[in-house]
C-alpha positions as CSV (number, residue, x, y, z in Angstrom):
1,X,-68.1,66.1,-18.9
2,X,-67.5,65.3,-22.1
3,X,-70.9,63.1,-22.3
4,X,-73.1,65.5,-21.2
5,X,-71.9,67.6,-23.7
6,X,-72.4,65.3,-26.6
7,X,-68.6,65.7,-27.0
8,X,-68.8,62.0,-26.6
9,X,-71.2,59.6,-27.6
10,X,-72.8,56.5,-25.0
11,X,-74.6,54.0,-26.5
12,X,-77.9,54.3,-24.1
13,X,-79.4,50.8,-25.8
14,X,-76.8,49.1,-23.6
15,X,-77.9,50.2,-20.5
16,X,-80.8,49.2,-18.5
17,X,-81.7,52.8,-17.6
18,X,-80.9,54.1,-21.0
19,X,-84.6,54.6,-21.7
20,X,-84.9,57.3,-18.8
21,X,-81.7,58.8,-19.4
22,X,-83.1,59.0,-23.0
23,X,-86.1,60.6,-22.0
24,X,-85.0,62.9,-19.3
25,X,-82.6,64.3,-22.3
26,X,-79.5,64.4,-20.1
27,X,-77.3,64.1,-22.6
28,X,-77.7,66.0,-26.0
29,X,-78.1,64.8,-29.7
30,X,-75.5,67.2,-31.0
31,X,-72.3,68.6,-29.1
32,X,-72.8,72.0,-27.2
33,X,-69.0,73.2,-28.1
34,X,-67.1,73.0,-31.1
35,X,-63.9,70.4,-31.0
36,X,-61.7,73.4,-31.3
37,X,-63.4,74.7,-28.1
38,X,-63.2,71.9,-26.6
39,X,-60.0,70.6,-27.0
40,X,-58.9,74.8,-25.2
41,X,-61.2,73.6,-22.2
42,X,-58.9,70.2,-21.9
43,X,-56.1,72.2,-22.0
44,X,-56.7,74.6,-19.5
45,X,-57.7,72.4,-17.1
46,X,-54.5,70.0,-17.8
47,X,-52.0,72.8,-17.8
48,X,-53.6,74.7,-14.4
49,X,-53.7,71.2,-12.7
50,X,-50.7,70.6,-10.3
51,X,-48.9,67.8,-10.9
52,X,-49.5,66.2,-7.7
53,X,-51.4,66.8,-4.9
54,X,-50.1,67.1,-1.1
55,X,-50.3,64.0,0.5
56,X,-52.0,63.8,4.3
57,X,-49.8,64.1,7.0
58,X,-49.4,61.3,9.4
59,X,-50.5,61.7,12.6
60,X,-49.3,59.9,16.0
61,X,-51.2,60.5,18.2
62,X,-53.3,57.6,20.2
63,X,-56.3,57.0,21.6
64,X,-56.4,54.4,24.2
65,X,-60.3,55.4,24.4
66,X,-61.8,52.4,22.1
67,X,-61.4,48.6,22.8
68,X,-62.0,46.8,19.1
69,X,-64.2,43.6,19.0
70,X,-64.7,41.1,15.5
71,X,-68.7,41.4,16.4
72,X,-70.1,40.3,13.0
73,X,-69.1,38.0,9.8
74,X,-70.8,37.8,6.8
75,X,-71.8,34.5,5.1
76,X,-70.5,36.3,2.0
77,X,-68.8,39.3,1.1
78,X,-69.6,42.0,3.4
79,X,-71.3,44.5,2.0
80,X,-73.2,46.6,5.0
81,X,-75.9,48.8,3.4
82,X,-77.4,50.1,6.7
83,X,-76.2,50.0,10.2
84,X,-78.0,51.5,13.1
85,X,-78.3,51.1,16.7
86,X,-81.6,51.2,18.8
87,X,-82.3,53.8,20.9
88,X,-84.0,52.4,23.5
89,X,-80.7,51.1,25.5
90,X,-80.9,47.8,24.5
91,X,-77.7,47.8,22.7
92,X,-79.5,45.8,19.5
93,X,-78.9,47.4,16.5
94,X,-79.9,46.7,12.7
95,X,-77.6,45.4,9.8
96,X,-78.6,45.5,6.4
97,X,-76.2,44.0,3.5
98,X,-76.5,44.3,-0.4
99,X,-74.6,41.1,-1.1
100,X,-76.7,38.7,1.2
101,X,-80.3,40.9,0.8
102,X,-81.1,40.8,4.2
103,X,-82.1,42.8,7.1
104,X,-81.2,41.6,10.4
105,X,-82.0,42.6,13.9
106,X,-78.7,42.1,16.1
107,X,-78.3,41.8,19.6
108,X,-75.4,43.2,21.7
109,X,-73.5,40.1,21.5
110,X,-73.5,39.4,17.9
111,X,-76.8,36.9,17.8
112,X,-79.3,37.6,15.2
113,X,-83.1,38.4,16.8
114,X,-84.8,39.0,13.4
115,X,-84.0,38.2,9.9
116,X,-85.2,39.7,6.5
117,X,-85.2,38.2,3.3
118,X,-85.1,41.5,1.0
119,X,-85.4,42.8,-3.1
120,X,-82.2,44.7,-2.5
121,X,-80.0,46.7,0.2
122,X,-81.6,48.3,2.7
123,X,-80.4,51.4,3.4
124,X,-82.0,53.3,5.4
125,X,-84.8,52.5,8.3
126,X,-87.0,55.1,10.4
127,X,-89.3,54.5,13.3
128,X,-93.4,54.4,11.7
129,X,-95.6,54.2,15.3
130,X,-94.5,50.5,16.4
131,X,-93.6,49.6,13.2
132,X,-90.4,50.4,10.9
133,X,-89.8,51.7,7.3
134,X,-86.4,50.6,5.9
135,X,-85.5,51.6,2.5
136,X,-84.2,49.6,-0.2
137,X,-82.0,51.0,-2.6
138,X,-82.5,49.2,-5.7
139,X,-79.6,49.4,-7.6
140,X,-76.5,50.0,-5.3
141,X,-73.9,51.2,-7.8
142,X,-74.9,54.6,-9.8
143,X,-78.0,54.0,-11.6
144,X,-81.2,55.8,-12.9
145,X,-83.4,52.7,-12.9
146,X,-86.8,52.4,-11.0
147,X,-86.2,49.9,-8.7
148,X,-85.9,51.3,-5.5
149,X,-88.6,50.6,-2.8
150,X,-90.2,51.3,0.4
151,X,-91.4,48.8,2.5
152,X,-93.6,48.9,6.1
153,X,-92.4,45.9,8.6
154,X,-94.2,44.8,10.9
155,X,-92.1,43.3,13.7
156,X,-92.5,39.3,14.5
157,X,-91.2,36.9,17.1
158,X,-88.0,35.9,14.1
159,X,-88.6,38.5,11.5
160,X,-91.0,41.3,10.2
161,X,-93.9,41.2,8.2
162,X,-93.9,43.2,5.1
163,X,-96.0,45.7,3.1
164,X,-94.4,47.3,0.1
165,X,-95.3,51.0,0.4
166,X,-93.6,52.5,-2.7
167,X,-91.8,51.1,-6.1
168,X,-90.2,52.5,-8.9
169,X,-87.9,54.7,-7.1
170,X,-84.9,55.9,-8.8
171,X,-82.0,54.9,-6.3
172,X,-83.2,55.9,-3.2
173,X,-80.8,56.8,-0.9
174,X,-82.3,58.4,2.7
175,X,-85.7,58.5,4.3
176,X,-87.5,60.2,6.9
177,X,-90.2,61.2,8.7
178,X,-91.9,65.0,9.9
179,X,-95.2,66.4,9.9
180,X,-94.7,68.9,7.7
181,X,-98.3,70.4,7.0
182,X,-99.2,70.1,10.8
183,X,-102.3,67.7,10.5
184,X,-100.7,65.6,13.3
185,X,-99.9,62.9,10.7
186,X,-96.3,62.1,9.1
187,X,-95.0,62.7,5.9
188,X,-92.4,60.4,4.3
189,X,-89.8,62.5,2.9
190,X,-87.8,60.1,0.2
191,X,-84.1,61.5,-1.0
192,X,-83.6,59.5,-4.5
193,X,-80.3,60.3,-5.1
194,X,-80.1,58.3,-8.6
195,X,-77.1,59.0,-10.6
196,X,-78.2,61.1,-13.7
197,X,-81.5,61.8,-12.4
198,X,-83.3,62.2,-9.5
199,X,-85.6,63.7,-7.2
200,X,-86.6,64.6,-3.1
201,X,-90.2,64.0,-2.4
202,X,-92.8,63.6,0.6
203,X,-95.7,61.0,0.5
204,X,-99.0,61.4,2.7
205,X,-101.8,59.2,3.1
206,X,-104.8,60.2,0.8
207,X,-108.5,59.3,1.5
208,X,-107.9,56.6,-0.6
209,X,-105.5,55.2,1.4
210,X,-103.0,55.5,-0.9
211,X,-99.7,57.5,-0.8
212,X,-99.7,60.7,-2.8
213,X,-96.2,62.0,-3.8
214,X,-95.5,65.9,-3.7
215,X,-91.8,66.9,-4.5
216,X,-89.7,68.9,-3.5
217,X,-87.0,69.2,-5.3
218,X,-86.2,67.8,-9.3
219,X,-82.3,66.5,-9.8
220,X,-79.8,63.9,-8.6
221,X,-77.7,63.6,-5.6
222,X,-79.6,63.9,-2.6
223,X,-77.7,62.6,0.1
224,X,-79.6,63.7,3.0
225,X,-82.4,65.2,4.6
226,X,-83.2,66.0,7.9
227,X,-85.8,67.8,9.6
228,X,-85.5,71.0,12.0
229,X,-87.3,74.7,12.4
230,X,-84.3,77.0,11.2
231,X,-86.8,80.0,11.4
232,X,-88.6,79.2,14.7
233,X,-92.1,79.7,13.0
234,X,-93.1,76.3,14.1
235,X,-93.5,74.6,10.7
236,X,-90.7,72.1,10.0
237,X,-88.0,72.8,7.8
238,X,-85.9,70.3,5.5
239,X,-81.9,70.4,5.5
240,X,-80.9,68.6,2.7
241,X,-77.0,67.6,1.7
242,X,-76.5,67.2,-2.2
243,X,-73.5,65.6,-4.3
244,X,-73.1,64.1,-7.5
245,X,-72.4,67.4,-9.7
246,X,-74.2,70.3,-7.5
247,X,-72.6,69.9,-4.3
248,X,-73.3,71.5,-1.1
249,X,-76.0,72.0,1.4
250,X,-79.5,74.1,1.3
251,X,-82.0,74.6,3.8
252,X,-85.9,73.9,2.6
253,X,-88.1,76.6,4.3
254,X,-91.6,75.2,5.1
255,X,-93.7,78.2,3.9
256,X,-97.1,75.9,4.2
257,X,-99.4,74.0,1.9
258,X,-96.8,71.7,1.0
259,X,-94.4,74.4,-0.8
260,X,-90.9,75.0,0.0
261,X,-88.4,78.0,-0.3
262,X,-84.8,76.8,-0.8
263,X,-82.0,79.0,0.8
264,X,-78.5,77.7,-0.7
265,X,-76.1,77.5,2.4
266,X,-72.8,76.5,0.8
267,X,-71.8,75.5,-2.5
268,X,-68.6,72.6,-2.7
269,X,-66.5,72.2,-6.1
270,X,-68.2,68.4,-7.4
271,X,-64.7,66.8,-6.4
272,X,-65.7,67.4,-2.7
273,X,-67.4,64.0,-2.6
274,X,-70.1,65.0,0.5
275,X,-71.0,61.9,2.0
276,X,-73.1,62.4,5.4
277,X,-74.2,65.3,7.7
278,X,-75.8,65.4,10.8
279,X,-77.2,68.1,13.1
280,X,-75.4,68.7,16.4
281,X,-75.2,71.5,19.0
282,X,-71.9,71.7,19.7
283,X,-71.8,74.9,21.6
284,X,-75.4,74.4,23.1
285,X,-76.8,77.2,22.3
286,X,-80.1,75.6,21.3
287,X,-79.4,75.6,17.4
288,X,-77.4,73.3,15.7
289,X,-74.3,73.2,13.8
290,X,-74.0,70.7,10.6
291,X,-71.6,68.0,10.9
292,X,-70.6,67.1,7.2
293,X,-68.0,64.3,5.9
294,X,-67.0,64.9,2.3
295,X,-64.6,62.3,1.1
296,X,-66.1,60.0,-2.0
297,X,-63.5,59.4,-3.8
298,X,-65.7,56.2,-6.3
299,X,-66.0,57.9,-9.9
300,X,-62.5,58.1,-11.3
301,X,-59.0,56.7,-10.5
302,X,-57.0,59.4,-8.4
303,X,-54.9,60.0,-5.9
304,X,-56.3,61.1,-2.5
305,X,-57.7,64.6,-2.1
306,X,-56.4,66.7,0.7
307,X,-59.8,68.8,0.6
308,X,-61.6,65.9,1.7
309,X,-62.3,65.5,5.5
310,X,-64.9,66.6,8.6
311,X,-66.4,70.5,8.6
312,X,-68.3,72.1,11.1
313,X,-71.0,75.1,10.3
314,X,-73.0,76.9,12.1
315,X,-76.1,79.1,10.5
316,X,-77.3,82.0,12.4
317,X,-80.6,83.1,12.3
318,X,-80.1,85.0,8.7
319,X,-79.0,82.2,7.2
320,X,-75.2,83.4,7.1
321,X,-73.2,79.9,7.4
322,X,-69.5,79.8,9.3
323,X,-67.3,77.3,8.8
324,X,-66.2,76.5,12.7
325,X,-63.6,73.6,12.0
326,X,-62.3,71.4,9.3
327,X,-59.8,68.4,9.9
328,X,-58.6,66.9,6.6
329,X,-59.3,63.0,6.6
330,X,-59.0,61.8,3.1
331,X,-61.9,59.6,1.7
332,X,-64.2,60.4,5.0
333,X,-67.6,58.7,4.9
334,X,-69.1,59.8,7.6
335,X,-69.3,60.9,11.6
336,X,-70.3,60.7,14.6
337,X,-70.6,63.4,17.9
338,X,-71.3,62.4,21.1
339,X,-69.4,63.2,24.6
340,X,-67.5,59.9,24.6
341,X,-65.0,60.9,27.0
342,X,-67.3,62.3,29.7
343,X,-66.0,65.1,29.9
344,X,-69.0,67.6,29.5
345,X,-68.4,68.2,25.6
346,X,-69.1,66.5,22.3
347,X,-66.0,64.7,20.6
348,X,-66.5,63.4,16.7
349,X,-65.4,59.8,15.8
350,X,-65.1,59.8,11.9
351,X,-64.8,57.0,9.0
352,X,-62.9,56.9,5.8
353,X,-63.6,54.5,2.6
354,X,-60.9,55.8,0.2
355,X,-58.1,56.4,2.9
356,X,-54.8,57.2,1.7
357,X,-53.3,53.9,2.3
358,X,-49.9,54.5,0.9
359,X,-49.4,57.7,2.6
360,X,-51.6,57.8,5.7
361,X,-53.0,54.2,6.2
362,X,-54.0,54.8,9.7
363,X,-56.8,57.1,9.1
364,X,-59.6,54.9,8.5
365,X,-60.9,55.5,11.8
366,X,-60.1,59.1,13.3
367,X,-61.2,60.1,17.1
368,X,-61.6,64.0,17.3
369,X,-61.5,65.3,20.8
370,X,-63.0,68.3,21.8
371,X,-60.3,70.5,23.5
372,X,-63.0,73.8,23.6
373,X,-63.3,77.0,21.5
374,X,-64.0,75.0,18.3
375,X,-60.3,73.0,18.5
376,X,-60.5,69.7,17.9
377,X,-57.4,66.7,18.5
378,X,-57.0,64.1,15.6
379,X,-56.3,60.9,17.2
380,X,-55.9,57.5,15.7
381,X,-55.8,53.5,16.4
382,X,-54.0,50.9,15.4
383,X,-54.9,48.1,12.9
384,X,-58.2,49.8,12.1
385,X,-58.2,48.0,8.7
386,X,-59.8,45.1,9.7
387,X,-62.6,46.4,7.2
388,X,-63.5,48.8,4.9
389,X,-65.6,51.4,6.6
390,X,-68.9,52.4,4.9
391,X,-70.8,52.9,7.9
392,X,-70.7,54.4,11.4
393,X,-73.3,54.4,14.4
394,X,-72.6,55.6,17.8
395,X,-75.0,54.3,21.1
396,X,-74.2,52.4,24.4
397,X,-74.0,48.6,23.1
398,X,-72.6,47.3,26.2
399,X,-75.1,48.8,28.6
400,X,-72.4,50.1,30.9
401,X,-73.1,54.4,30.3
402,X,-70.9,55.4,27.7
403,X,-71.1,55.7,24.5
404,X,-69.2,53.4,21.9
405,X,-69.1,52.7,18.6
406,X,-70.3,50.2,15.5
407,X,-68.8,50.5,12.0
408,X,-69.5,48.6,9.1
409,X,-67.9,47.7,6.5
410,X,-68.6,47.0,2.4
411,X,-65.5,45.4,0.9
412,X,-66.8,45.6,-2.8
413,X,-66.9,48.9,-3.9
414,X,-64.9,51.3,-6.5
415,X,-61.5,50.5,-6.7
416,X,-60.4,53.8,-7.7
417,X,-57.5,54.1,-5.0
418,X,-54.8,52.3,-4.2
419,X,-55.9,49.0,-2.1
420,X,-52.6,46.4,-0.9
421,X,-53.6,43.1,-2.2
422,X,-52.7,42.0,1.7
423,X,-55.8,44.0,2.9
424,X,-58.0,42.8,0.2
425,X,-57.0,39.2,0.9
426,X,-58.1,39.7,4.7
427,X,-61.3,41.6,3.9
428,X,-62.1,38.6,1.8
429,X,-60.9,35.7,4.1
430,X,-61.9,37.3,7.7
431,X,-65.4,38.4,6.1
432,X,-65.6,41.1,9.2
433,X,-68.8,42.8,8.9
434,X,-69.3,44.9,11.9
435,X,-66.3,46.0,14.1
436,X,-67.5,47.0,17.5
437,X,-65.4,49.8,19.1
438,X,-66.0,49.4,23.2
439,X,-66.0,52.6,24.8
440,X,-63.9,52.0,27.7
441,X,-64.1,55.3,29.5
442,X,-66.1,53.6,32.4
443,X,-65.0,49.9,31.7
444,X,-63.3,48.2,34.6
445,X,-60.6,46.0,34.1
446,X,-60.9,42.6,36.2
């Protein structure tokens, strides 16, 4: 706070995006308060603050439902950018790393099918006709510098052959694909999330062949977009997740000829931390509710939060947003819903990165199981910290008609909580990259 305003003063010729940061005007020449002023804020905020926050509470209960399996190792570090299973049964799945640079196409059984050389982590990857468009993010920690790209691959018998669709982009953090004007062709909409700065844009095809940005949105902290008709008028509609400062979610109505109406559906205090969201219709009523972790935890050194964990919304048809159900799971990264019980309903597997290890070390994996009328069970595994869960993707890996579970894992990221040295020592030894978690609902025993 005190930075941006000009309380404090950074030296921006030390930085390598202090140019743009420089330019943008993000922080100012001269302070916006007086010390006095200052120095009142500071103390308000010291003396409301309670001394310590509640810790989680434990919880004991079991699941039985997941069978873990060491699936991947890294030749270095693991540090899993991207992870994300193929959809067409196959049980193959994608694993991208910003310590090794690479992109790899993965079988069931662990064995790479296609490897990727690459300029940085990939991060994200959507389906473009036969081909694929994986994201690279650049710079991984917070950064404003242009070197995030885009690149078209081409699949091979080893490994993919590669067109570099856009540079310069400022930390770029999702992608995806939608038709937005309804010519029948694809836009690429690009979240650079960035860190002071930033922006949400779509690219189309011009006569020229080249891509032509239109955005949609100026500032940093887009975490996600993803594309659904909230209004039923048949023109696609963007809901987008935000951190890093303004914190929340908004719906993007598609009111044509590439403009957009934002509607704000929740604003979260910047400590929230929102980290993932996906759409899912839990009670099947043909719209879907927003399945948001909020847990990051990386700026600051602090205990755990107890306002971090897994919420449900819905959004009716004017817009109004109810929070259905919230389970505390410090540090949460992300989740997953799927009926992995076969029982006729939609359960939610969830992730942590900054668990409470001190307090609550088991919940860096949490299964939520779906008990009706919006209740939900926390249960939890044993010696889940094999790794340091970044990443989640849920598919059948083993073929068998079930649903299991792939998490990945990133073992050099903030220290800003608590981590014992034991744990550290066996990321680095073990190297564990990707933990598979066998669904074993209709495994058989021999």
């Amino acid at each position: 706070m005190a930075p941006l305003l000009g309380i404090t003063r950074i030296n921006l010729e030390k930085r390598p995006d202090g140019a743009f940061l420089k330019q943008a005007g993000v922080f100012p020449d001269a302070p916006a308060l007086s010390k006095p002023d200052w120095n009142a804020v500071m103390a308000y905020y010291t003396n409301s603050a309670p001394a310590a926050l509640k810790p989680p509470s434990r919880i004991t209960s079991i699941t039985d439902l997941f069978r873990p399996h060491l699936l991947m190792q890294s030749p270095d570090a693991p540090c899993t950018s991207l992870l994300q299973i193929e959809r067409d049964g196959s049980g193959r799945f994608y694993l991208g790393d910003a310590q090794t640079r690479t992109l790899k196409l993965v079988d069931r059984k662990g064995r790479v099918v296609r490897d990727l050389a690459t300029d940085s982590g990939p991060v994200a990857l959507t389906q473009f006709g036969t081909n694929l468009l994986v994201t690279l993010v650049g710079r991984i920690l917070p950064s404003d510098e242009l070197a995030g790209q885009v690149w078209n691959l081409t699949p091979g018998d080893s490994s993919w052959t590669t067109t570099r669709l856009l540079r310069g982009l400022r930390r770029p953090v999702h992608a995806v694909t939608a038709d937005l004007d309804l010519d029948g062709r694809n836009e690429l909409i690009v979240s650079s999330f960035g860190n002071r700065i930033g922006r949400m844009s779509s690219y189309s095809e011009g006569l020229d062949g080249m891509l032509n940005e239109q955005m949609i949105t100026e500032g940093p902290g887009t975490v996600r977009c993803l594309p659904y008709d909230w209004n039923e008028d048949g023109r696609i509609d963007l809901t987008v997740l935000r951190a890093q400062g303004r914190e929340g979610a908004d719906i993007y109505l598609n009111t044509g000829k590439s403009t957009f109406e934002r509607r704000t559906l929740w604003d979260d205090p910047s400590s929230y931390g929102d980290t993932f969201m996906e759409l899912v219709d839990f009670d099947r009523d043909g719209r879907p509710e927003l399945l948001v972790a909020n847990g990051d935890n990386g700026d600051f050194e602090c205990s755990s939060k107890p306002y971090h964990g897994i919420r449900v919304f819905s959004v009716d048809r004017e817009f109004k947003v109810t929070l259905r159900f919230r389970q505390a799971l410090p540090g949460a990264y992300g989740a997953s819903a799927a009926d992995f019980d076969l029982d006729g309903d939609l359960d939610i597997a969830a992730i942590s990165y900054f668990p409470d290890y001190t307090n609550a070390p088991e919940q860096t994996f949490m299964f939520l199981r779906n008990e009706g009328s919006w209740k939900f069970t926390p249960q939890v595994m044993p010696d889940m910290n094999q790794g340091r869960w970044i990443l989640m993707d849920a598919g059948d890996i083993d073929g068998d008609g079930d649903v299991d579970l792939l998490l990945g894992s990133f073992i050099r990221g903030p220290l800003t909580i608590p981590i014992p040295a034991e744990l550290s020592r066996r990321w680095e030894q073990e190297r564990l990259s990707v933990l598979w978690l066998e669904n074993r609902t209709k495994h058989v025993d021999p």
